[in-house]
C-alpha positions in Angstrom: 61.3 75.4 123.0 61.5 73.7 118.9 61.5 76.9 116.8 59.2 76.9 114.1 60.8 76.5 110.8 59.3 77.8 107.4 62.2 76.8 105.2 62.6 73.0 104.0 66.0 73.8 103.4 66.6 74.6 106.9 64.9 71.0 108.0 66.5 68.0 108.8 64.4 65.0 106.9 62.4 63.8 110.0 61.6 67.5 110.7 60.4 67.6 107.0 58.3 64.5 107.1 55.9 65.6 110.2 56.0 69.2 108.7 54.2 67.5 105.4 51.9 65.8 107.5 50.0 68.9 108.5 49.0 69.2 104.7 50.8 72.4 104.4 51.4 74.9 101.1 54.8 74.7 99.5 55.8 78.1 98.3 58.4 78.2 95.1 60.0 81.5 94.2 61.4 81.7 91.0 63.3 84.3 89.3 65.9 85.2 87.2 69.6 86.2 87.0 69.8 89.2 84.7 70.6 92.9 83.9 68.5 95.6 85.3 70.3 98.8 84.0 73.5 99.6 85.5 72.3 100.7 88.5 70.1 97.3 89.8 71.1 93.7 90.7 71.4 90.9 88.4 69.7 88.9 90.7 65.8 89.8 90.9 65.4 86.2 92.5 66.3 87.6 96.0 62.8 89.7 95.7 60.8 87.1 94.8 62.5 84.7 97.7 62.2 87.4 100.3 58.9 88.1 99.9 58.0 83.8 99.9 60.1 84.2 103.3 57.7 86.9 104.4 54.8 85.1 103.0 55.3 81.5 104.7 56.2 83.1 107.9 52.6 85.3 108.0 50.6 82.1 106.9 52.6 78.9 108.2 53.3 77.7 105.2 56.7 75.5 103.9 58.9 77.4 101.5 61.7 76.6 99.1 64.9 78.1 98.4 64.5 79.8 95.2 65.5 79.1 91.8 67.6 81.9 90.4 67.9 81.4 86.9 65.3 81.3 84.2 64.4 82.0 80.7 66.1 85.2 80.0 67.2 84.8 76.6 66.5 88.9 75.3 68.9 89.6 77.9 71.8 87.3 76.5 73.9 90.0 75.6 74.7 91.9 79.0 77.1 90.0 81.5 75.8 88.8 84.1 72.8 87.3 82.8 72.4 83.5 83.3 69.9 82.0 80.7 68.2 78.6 80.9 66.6 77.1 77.9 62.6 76.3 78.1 63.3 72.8 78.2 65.1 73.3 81.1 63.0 75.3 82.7 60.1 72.7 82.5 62.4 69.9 83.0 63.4 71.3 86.5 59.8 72.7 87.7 58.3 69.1 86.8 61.4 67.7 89.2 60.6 69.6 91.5 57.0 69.4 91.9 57.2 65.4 91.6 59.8 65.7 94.3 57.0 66.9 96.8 54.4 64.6 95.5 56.3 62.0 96.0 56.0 62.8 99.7 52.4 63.6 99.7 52.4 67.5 99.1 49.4 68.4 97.5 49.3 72.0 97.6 51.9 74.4 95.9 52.1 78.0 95.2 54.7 79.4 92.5 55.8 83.2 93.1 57.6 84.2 90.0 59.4 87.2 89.9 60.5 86.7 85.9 57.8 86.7 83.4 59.8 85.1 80.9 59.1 82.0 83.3 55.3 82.6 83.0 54.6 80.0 80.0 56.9 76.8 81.4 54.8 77.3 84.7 51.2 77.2 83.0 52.4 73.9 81.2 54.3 72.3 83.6 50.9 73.0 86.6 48.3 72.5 84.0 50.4 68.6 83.3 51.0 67.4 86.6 47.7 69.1 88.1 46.3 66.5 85.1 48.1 63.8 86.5 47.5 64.1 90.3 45.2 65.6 92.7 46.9 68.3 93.7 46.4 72.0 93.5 49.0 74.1 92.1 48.8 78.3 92.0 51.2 80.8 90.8 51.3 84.2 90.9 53.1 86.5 88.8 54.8 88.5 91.1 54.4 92.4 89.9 50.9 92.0 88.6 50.4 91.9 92.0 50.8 95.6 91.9 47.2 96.7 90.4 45.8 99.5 88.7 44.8 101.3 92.0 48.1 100.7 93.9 50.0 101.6 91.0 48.0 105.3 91.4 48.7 105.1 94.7 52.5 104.7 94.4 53.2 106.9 91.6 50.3 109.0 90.3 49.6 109.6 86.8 53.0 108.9 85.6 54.0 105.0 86.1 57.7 104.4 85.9 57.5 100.6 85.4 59.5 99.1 83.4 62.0 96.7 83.0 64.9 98.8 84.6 62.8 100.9 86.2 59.8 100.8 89.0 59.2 98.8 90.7 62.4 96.7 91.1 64.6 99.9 91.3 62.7 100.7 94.6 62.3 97.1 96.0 66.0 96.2 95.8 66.7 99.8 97.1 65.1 98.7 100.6 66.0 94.8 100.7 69.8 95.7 99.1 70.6 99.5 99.2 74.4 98.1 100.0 74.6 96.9 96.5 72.9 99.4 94.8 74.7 101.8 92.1 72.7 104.7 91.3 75.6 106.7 90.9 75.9 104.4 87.5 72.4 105.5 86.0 73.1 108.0 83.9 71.2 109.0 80.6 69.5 105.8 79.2 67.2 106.4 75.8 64.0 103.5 75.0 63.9 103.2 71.3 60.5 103.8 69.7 61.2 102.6 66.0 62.8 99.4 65.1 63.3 99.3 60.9 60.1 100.2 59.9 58.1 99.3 63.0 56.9 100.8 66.0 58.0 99.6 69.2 54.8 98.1 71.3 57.0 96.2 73.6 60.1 93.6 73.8 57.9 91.4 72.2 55.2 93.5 70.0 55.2 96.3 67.2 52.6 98.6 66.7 50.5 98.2 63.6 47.6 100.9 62.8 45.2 100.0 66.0 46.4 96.8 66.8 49.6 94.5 67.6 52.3 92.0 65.9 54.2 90.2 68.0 58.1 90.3 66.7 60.7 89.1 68.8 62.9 91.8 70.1 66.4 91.6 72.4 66.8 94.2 74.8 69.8 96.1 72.9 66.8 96.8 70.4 65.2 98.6 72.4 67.3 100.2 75.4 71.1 99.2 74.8 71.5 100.4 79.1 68.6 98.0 79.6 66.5 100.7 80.7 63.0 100.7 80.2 60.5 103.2 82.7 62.0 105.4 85.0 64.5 104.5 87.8 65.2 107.6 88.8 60.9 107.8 90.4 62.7 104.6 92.7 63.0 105.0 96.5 63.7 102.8 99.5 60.8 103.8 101.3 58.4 103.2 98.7 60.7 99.6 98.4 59.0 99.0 101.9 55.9 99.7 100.9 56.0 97.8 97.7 57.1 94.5 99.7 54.6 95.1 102.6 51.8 95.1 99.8 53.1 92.0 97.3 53.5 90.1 101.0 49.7 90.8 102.1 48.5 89.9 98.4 50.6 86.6 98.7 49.5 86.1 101.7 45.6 85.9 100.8 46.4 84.3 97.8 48.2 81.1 100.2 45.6 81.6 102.7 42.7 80.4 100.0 44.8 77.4 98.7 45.4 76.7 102.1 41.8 76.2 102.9 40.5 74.6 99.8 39.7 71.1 100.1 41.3 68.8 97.6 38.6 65.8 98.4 36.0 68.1 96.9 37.4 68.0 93.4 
């Protein structure tokens, strides 16, 4: 009995070619390579390809391996951080969407695990949605995580953060093995920068409202700890990855059933 094969990368060429003719989604993950405190991986790309895995397999959709390196450039300064350029971020998504054009894909779904990708996807979908009929999705990875979930998983108190929840606790189920706890020790977020107030990596607090001024992570945690790790566990991991896989799952299930004649 032919086994039923999710992954193009696991495809020979001919398998490939009568797997497109079914119409199918084509899931990209996409994260980065970069720090996560002392105690996490580098590589938050193997969440955002695990849960794809779990994704296509639930929905029979086609996935991709993932791309692990993005635009991480506020994290430049802590080893182990791989940073690609904008440009190159667009450069490679429009490859690689034109690549499964070309072979009559019409249907792709992004999940992005890195939000510094965020702005090359939106430009690189909205220009080659312009230029073909296709349809093209993303999703955003931890927004997945809403309001009431968040309450669910941690009460009152949300430890997310970059450093902290919910990575801390998904790589803590899919990796404990490589996990180094024993490194998190005391970590302090700055609140002040000069004569502003800290919003956010990327915004200051002024009277009521926001600037936006362009911090590096040093500024503001120099252990790269933002939230609280410490709230992280590999059982609430499981849980966290059971929920982003159902929530991708609808999300391919609706792409999957819209007609593209229509539009």
């Amino acid at each position: 009995m032919t086994q039923i094969k999710h992954a193009i990368h696991h495809m020979t060429w001919r398998e490939a070619e009568e797997a497109y003719k079914k119409n199918p989604v084509v899931i990209l993950p996409m994260g980065s390579m970069e720090e996560h405190g002392p105690h996490s991986l580098t590589g938050d790309f193997l969440a955002a390809g695990e849960i794809s895995k779990r994704v296509a397999e639930q929905t029979g959709a086609l996935y991709l391996p993932t791309v692990p390196f993005g635009n991480s450039d506020y994290f430049r300064s802590y080893p182990g951080t791989i940073s690609l350029s904008q440009e190159t971020v667009i450069s490679l998504l429009e490859d690689i969407f034109r690549s499964l054009i070309e072979h009559g894909i019409t249907k792709i779904v992004v999940f992005n695990g890195h939000a510094g990708n965020g702005p090359a996807v939106d430009q690189v979908a909205r220009k080659v949605k312009r230029e073909n009929k296709i349809m093209i999705a993303s999703i955003d990875l931890w927004t997945g995580i809403g309001p009431e979930k968040k309450k669910e998983l941690y009460g009152e108190n949300d430890p997310s953060g970059h450093g902290g929840e919910p990575l801390t606790s998904i790589m803590s189920f899919l990796y404990p093995e490589d996990m180094r706890m024993d490194l998190l020790k005391d970590w302090k977020e700055e609140k002040t920068w000069r004569q502003f107030d800290i919003k956010n990596f990327k915004q200051v607090k002024i009277n009521d409202g926001a600037a936006n001024l362009y911090f590096n992570m040093e500024d503001v945690s120099k252990e790269g700890v933002v939230g609280n790790p410490k709230e992280a566990s590999k059982e609430r991991g499981e849980e966290i990855v059971e929920h982003l896989t159902s929530f991708g799952s609808v999300v391919v299930s609706k792409v999957a059933e819209s007609d593209m004649t229509l539009d």
